[in-house]
Backbone as a ProteinNet text record, in pm:
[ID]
protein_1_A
[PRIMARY]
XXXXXXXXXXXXXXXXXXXXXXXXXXXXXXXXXXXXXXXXXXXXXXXXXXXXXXXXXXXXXXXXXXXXXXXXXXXXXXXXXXXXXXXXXXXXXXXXXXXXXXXXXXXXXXXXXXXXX
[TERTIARY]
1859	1797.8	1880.9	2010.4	2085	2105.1	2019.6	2017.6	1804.5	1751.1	1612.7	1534.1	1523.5	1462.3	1392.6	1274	1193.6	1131.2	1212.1	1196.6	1093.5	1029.3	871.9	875	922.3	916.2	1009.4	1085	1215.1	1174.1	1218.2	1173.7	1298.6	1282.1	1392.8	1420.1	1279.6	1299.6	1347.7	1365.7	1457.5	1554.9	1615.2	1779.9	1854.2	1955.1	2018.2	2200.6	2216	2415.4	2467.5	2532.3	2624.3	2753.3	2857.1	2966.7	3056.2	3035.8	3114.6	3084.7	2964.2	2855.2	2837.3	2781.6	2794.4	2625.6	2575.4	2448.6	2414.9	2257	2184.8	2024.7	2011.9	1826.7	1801.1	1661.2	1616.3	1455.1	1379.1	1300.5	1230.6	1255.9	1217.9	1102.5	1023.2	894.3	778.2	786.4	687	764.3	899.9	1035.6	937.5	990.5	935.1	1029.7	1026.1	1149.4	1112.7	1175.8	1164.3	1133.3	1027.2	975.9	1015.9	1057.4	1103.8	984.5	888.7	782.8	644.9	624.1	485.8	504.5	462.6	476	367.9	400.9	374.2	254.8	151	-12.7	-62.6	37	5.4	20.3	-85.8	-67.6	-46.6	117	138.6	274.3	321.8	435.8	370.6	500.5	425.2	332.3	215.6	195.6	249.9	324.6	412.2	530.5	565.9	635.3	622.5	510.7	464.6	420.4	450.1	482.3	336.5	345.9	190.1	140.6	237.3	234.1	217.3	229.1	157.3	34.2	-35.9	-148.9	-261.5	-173.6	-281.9	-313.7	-248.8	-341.7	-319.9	-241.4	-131.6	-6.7	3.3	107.8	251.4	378.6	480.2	658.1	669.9	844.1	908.1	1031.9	1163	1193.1	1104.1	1035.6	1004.8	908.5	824.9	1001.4	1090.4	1230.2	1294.3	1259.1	1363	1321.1	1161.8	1003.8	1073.4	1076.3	1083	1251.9	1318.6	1466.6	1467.2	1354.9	1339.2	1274.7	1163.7	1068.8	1174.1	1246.5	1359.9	1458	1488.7	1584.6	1490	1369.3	1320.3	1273	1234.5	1216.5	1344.9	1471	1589.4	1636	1589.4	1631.2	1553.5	1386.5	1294.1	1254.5	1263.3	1269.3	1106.4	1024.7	904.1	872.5	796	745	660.1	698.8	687.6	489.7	423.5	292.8	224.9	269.2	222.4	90.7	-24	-137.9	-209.7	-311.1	-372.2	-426.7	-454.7	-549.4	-447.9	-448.9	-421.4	-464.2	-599.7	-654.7	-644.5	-603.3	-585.1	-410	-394.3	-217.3	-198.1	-256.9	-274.7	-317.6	-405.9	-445	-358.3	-274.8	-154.6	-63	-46.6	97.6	22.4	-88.9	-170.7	-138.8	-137.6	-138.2	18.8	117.3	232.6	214.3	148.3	86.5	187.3	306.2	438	480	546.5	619.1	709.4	815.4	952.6	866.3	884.7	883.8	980	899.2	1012.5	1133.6	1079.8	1103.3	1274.6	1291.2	1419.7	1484.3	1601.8	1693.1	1738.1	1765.3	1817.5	1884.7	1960.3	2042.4	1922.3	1959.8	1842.1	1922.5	2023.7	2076.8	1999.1	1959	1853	1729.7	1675.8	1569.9	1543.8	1627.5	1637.3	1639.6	1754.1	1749.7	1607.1	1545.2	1423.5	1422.7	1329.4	1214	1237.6
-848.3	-739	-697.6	-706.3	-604.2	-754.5	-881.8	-948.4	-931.5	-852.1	-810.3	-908.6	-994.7	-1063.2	-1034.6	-1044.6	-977.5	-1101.2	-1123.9	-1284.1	-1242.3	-1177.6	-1201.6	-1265.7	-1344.4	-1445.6	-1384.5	-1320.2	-1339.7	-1281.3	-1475.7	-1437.3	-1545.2	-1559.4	-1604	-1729.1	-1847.1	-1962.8	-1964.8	-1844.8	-1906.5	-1836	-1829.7	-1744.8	-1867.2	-1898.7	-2033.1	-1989.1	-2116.4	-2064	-2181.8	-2173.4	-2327.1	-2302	-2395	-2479.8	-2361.1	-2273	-2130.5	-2052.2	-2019	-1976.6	-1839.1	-1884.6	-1792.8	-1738.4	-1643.6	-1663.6	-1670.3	-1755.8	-1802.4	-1808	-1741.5	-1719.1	-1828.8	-1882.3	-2022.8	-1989.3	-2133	-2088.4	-1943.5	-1993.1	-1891.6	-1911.2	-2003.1	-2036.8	-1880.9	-1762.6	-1672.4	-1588.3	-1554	-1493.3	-1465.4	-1350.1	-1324.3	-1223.5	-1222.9	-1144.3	-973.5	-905.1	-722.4	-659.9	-655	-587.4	-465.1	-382.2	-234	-151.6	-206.2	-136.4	-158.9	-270.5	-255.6	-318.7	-266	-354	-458.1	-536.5	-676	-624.4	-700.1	-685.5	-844.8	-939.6	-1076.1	-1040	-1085.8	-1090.9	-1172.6	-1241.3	-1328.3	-1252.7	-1389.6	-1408.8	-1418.9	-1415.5	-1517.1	-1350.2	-1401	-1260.6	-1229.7	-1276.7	-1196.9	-1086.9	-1126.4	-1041.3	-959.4	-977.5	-930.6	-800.6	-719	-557.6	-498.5	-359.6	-292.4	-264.3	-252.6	-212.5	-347.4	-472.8	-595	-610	-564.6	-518.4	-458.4	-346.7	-211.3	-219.2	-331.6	-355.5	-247	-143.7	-59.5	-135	-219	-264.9	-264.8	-365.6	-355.8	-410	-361.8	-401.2	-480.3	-401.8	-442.8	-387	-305.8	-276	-369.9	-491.4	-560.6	-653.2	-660.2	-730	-655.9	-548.9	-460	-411.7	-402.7	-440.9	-504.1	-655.5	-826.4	-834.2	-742.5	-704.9	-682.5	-600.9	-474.6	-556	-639.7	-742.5	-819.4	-903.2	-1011.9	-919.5	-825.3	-770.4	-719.9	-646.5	-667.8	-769	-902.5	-1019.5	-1063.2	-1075	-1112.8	-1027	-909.4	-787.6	-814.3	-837	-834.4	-996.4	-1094.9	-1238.5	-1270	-1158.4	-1208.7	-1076.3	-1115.7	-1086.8	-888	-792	-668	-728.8	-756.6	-755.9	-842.8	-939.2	-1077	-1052	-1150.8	-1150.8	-1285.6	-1338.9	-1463.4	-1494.3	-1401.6	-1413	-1361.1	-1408.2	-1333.9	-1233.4	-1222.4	-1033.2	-971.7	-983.3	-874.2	-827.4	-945.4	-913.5	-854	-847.9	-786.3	-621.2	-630.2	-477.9	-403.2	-480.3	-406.3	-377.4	-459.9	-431.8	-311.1	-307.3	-191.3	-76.2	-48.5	51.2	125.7	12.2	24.9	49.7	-70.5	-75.5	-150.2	-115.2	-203.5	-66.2	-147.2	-13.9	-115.7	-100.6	-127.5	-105.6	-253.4	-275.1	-173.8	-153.9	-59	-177.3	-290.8	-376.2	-459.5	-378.7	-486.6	-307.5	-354	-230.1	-221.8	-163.8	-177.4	-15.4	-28.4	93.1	201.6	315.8	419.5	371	328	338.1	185.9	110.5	-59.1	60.6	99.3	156.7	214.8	311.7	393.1	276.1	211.4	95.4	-7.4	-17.3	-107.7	-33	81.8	203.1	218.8
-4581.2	-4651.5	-4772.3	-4759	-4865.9	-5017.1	-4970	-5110.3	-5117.8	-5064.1	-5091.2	-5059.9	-4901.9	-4886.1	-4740.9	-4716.9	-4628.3	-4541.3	-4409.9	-4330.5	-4309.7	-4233.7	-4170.9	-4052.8	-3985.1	-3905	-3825.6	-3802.4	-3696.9	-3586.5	-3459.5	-3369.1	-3325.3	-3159	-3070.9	-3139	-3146.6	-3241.9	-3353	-3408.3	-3572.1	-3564.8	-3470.2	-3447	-3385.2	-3436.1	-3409.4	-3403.8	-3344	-3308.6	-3334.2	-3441.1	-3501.9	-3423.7	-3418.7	-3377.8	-3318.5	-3392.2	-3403.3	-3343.4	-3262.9	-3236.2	-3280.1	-3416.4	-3502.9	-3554.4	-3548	-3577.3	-3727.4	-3695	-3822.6	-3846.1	-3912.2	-3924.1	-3978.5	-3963.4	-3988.6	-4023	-4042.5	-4110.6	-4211.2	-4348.9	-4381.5	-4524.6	-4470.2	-4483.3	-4521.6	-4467.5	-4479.2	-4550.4	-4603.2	-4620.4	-4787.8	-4828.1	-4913	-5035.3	-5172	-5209.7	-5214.6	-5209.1	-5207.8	-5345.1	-5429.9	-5542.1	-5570.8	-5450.5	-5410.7	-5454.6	-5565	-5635.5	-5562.7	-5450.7	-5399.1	-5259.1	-5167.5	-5056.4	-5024.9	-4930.9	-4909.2	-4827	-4833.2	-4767.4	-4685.5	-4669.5	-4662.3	-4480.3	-4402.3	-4281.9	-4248.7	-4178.5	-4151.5	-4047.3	-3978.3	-3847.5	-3786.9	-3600.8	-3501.6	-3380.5	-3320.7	-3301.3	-3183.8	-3120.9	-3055.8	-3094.7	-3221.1	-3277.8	-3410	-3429.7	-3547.6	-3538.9	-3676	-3657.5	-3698.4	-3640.3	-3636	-3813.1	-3900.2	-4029.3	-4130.9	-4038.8	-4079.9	-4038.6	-3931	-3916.4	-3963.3	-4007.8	-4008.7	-4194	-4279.9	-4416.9	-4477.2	-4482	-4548.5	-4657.6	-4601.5	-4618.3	-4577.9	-4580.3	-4516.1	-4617.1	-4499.3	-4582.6	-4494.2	-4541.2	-4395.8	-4285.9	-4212.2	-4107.9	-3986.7	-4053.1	-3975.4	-3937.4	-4011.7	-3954.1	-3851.7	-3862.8	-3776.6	-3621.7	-3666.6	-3556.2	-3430.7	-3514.8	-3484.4	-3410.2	-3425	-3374.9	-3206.3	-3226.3	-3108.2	-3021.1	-3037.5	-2972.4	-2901.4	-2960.7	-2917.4	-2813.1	-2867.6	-2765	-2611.8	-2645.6	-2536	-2425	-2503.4	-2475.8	-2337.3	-2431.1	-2427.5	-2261.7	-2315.5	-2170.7	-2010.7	-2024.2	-1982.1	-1947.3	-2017	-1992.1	-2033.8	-2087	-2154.2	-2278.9	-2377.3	-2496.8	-2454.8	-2504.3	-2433.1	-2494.9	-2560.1	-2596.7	-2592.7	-2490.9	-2473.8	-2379.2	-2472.9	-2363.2	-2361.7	-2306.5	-2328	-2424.7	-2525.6	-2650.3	-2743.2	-2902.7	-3007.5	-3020.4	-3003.5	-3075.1	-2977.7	-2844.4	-2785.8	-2760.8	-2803.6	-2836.8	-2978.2	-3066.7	-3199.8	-3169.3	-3088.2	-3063.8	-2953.8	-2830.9	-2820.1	-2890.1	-3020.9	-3113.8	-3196.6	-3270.7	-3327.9	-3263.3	-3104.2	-3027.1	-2995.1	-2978.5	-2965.3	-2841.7	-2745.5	-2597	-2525	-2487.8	-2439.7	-2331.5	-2197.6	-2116.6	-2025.6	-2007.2	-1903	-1788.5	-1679.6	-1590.5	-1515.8	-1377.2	-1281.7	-1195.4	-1229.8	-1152.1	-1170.6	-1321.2	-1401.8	-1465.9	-1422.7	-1440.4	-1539.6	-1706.3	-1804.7	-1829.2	-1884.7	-1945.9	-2022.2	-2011.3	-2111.4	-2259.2	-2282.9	-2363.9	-2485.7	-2376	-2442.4	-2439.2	-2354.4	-2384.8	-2532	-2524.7	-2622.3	-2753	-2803.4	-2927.4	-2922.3	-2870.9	-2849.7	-2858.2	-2875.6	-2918.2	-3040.3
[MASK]
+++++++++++++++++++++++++++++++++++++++++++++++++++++++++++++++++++++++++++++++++++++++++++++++++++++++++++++++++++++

């Protein structure tokens, strides 16, 4: 972000760990540069992680990266996608809704709670 570039895409697959195990964002195919003067209206990423303000045809920023942060860490916490469903549009209309809730079943800190939100 702080050289004004807006990935779009970041999800578990384009987070990578070289020799060092050092992290590295990858594909950046949908990556787009920061105008600061109009936001981006292109609906695109993967829809599991794709943010409600890429949706809703408002338009978006560097948001939908920070979205795409919160998704992975929940993912990562939880061991599946907080808006995952069998269909795209109905996984589109849980991310629209901000239709996601913690299992009683998997114990996490209020403190992950809280950063995922």
């Amino acid at each position: 972000h702080k050289h004004h570039i807006i990935h779009r895409d970041l999800k578990l697959g384009n987070i990578f760990l070289n020799e060092n195990m050092q992290v590295k964002l990858g594909d950046f195919g949908l990556a787009t540069k920061d105008s600061m003067s109009e936001r981006k209206r292109t609906v695109c990423g993967t829809p599991n992680y794709i943010a409600p303000e890429t949706l809703n045809g408002k338009g978006h920023s560097y948001e939908v990266d920070i979205w795409a942060l919160g998704v992975m860490m929940y993912t990562l916490l939880l061991g599946t996608p907080p808006f995952e469903t069998k269909n795209v549009k109905a996984t589109y209309e849980k991310v629209r809704k901000i239709d996601y809730s913690f299992p009683l079943r998997v114990i996490i800190s209020d403190a992950a709670v809280d950063l995922i939100k």
